[in-house]
C-alpha positions in Angstrom: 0.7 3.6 23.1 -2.2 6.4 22.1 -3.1 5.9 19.2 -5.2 8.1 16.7 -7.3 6.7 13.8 -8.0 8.5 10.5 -10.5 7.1 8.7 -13.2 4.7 9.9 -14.2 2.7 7.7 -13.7 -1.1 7.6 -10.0 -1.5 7.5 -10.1 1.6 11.1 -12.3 -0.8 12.8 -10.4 -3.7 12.3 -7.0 -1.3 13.2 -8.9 -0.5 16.3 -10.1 -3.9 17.7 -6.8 -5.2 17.3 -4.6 -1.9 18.6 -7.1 -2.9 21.8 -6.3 -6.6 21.8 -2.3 -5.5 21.9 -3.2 -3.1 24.8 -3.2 0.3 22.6 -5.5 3.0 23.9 -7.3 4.6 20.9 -7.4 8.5 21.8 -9.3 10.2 19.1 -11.3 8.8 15.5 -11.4 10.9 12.4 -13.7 10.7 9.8 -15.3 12.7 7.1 -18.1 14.4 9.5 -15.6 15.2 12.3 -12.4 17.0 10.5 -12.7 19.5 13.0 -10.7 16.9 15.8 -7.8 17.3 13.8 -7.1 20.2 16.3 -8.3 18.6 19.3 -6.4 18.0 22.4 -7.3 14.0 22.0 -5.5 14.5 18.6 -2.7 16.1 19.7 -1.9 13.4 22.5 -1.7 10.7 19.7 1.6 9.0 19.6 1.2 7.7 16.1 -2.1 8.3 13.5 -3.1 5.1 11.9 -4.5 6.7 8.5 -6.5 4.6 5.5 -8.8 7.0 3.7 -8.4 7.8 0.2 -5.9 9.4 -2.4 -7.5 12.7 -2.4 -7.7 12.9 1.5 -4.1 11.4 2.3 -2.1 14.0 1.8 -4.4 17.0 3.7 -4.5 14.3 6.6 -0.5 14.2 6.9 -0.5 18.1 7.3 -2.8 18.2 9.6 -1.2 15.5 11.9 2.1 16.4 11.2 1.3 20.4 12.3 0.0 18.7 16.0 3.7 16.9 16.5 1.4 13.6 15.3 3.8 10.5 14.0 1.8 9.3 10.8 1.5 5.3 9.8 -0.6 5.2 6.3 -1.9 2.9 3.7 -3.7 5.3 1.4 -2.3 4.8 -2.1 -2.7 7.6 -5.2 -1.1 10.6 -3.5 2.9 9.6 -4.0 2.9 10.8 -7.8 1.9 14.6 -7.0 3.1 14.8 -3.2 5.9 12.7 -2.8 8.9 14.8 -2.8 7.4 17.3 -0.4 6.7 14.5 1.6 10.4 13.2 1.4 11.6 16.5 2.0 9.5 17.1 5.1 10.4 13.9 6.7 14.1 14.1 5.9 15.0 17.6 6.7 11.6 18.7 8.6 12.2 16.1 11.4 8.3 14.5 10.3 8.1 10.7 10.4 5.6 9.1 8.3 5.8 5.3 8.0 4.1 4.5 4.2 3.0 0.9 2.9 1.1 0.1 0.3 0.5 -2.9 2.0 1.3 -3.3 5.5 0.5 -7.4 5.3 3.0 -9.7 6.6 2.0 -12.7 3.6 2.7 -9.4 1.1 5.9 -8.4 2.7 7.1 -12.2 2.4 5.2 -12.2 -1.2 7.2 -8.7 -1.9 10.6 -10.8 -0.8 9.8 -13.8 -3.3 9.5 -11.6 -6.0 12.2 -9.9 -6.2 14.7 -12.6 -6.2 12.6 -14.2 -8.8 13.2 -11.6 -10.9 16.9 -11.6 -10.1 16.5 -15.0 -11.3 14.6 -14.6 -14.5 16.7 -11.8 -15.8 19.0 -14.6 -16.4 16.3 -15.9 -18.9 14.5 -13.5 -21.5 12.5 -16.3 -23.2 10.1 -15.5 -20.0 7.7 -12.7 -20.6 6.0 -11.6 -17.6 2.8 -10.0 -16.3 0.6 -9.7 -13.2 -2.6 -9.8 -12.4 -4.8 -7.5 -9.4 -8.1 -8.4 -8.2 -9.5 -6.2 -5.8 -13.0 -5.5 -4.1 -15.9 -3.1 -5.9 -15.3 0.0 -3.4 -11.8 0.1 -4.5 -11.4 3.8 -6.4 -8.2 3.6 -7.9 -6.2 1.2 -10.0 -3.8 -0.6 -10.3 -3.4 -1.3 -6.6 -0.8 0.2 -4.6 0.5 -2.9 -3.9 0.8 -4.1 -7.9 2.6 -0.9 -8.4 4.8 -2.1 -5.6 5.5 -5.1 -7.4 5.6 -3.9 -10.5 8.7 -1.5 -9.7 10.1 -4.3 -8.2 10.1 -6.4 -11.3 11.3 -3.5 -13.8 14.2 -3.1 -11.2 15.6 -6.3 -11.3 14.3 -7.3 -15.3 16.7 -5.4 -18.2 14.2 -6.4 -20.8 11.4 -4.4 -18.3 11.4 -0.4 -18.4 8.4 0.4 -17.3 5.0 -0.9 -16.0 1.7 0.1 -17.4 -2.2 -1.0 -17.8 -3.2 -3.2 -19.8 -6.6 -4.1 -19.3 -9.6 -3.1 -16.5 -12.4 -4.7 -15.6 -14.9 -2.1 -13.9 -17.4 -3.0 -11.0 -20.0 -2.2 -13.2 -18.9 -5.3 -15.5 -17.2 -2.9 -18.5 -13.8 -3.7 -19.5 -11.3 -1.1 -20.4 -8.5 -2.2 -23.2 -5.6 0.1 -23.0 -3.5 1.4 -25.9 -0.9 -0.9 -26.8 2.4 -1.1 -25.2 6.1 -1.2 -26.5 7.2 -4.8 -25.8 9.3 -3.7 -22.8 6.4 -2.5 -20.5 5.3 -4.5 -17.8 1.5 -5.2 -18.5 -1.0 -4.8 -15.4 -4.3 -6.4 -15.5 -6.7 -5.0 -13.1 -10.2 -6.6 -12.1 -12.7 -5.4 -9.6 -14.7 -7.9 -8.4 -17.6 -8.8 -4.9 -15.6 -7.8 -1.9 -12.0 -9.4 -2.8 -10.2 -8.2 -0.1 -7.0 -8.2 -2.6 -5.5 -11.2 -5.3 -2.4 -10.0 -6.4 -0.5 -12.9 -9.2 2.7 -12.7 -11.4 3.1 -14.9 -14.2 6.2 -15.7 -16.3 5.3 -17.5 -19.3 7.6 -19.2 -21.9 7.0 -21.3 -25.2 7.7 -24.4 -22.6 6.2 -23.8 -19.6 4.4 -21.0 -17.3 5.9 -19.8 -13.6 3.4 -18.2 -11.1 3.5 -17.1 -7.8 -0.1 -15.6 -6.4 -0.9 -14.1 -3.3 -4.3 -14.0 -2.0 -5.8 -12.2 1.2 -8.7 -14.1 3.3 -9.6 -10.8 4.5 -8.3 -7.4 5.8 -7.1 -8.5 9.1 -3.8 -9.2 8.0 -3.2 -5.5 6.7 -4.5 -4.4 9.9 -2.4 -6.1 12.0 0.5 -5.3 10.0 -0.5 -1.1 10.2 -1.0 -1.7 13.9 3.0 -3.4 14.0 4.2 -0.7 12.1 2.5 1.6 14.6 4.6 0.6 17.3 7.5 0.8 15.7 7.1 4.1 14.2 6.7 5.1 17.5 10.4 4.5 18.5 11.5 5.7 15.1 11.7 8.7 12.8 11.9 9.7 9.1 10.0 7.9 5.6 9.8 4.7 6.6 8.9 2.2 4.9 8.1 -1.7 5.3 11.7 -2.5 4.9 12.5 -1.0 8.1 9.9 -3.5 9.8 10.5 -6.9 7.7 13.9 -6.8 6.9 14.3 -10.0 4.4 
């Protein structure tokens, strides 16, 4: 498969090294000081664009791709909000495939699995509050994670006493900490922390008068979510549409 990176920092490197170990041929790299090969011939050849840049950036980047007949896989989070629904629209009546994650890891796609039928479960049981925790590396710009948010949605889906998720505290690189104004009692409280070069803690506590129920995941390092981006990759290339990482981990 040719494949196209957009973006080159740490997480494209580690999405190229292991594209070449699977036998991918990488056909063109995009960065900030080369927009121009967006309309390259090496571009255009691209069977899928691997994409992990930033919120402002992601959106511009699927344009461009999709206007050279480019498949699009992408972990850039903090577009979805303002874009979203003329992304949806493109991909389900424009004949555009992107393939969106907020995570592409296998551990968080099991992790995602776990906690939705715990909250299945512990709707059964309101004396359970709940909240979650994100800890995340210095360089990350936005907050809470994609991934959290993920989670979060997940919970308030499954949770009648849930309605919506919001902030509740963030701890800054620079060591300040942000308290949020105070929620109704039916918000799902996010607690973000940026910390070293964490490549991503993400935990969800239930916590009764009797006793406390956790489950954490923790990533060693970004390898995982580049393995996972490269995976979904290959299957994007067989397949068209928003996809999502349902359609590759079906649990």
């Amino acid at each position: 498969m040719k494949i196209a990176l957009i973006g080159y920092g740490k997480m494209g490197r580690m999405i190229e090294q292991i594209a070449l170990q699977r036998g991918h041929e990488i056909v063109s790299v995009i960065d900030v000081d080369n927009q121009a090969d967006f309309d390259s011939e090496a571009f255009a050849s691209a069977d899928v664009a691997i994409e992990f840049t930033t919120p402002a950036a992601a959106y511009g980047n699927y344009l461009r791709a999709f206007a050279k007949g480019v498949k699009v896989v992408s972990g850039s989070t903090g577009w979805m909000a303002q874009h979203g629904d003329e992304i949806k629209a493109m991909c389900e009546k424009d004949g555009k495939t992107l393939f969106w994650a907020s995570n592409f890891s296998i551990g968080v796609a099991i992790f995602s699995a776990v906690n939705r039928y715990l909250a299945k479960i512990m709707n059964q049981f309101p004396q359970y509050d709940v909240d979650m925790e994100e800890v995340h590396h210095i360089h990350k710009l936005d907050h809470p994670s994609g991934t959290a948010i993920t989670l979060a949605e997940e919970i308030v889906g499954q949770l009648d006493r849930k309605s919506a998720w919001k902030v509740g505290r963030y701890d800054g690189a620079d060591g300040t900490t942000h308290e949020f104004t105070p929620v109704n009692d039916d918000s799902l409280l996010i607690n973000c922390r940026r910390k070293g070069e964490v490549p991503g803690i993400h935990t969800i506590r239930y916590d009764s008068d009797a006793d406390s129920i956790t489950i954490s995941h923790d990533a060693h390092s970004r390898r995982g979510f580049a393995l996972g981006a490269v995976l979904a990759a290959e299957y994007t290339q067989k397949h068209e549409g928003l996809l999502t990482i349902g359609d590759l981990f079906d649990f």
